[in-house]
N, C-alpha and C positions, 0 to 999 in steps of 0.2 A: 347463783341467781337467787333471789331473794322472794319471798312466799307473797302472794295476793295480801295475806296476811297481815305480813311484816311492811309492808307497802301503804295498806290502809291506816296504820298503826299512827305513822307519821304523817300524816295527812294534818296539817298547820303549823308542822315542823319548818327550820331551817338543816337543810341536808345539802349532801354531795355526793353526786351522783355521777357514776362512772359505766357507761356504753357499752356494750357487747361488739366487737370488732364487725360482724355484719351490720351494726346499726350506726359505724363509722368510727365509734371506739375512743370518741371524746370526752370530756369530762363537763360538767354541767354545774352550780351552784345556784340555788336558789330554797326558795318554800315552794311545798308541798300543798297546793291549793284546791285539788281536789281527784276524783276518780271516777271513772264509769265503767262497770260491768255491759261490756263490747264481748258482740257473738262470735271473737276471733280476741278475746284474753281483755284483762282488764288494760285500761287507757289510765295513765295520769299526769296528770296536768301541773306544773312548772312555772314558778314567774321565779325569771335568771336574777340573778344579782344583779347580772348587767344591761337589763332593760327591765324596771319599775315596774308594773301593769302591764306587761307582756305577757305571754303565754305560749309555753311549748309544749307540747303531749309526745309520751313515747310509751308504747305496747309494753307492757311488763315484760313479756319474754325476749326485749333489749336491753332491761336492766342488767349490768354485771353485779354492780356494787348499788349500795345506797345507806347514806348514815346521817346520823345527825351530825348537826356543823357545831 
């Protein structure tokens, strides 16, 4: 799993992002458009490749993987 850290890092990044099997364990493409420091772990925030101006959020501690694309 990957550090608060190393998660902020990329923040305007284009990444690829791969699920923790309790968080369903799919895999995800998009940038990295932003973070918030939540009283239950940081949140970051996702626009897919395959929806333009979308937005999806996942708890860091469902991050498996996450990398630049």
């Amino acid at each position: 799993m990957p550090t608060v850290e190393e998660i902020q890092a990329l923040e305007g990044a284009d990444v690829a992002v791969q699920l923790t099997p309790s968080a369903g364990g799919h895999a995800v493409e998009g940038r990295v458009v932003g973070t918030l420091d939540a009283a239950d772990g940081l949140v970051v925030f996702i626009e897919p490749v395959s929806e333009p101006g979308g937005r999806l959020s996942y708890n860091y501690q469902h991050i498996a993987t996450i990398a630049r694309r």
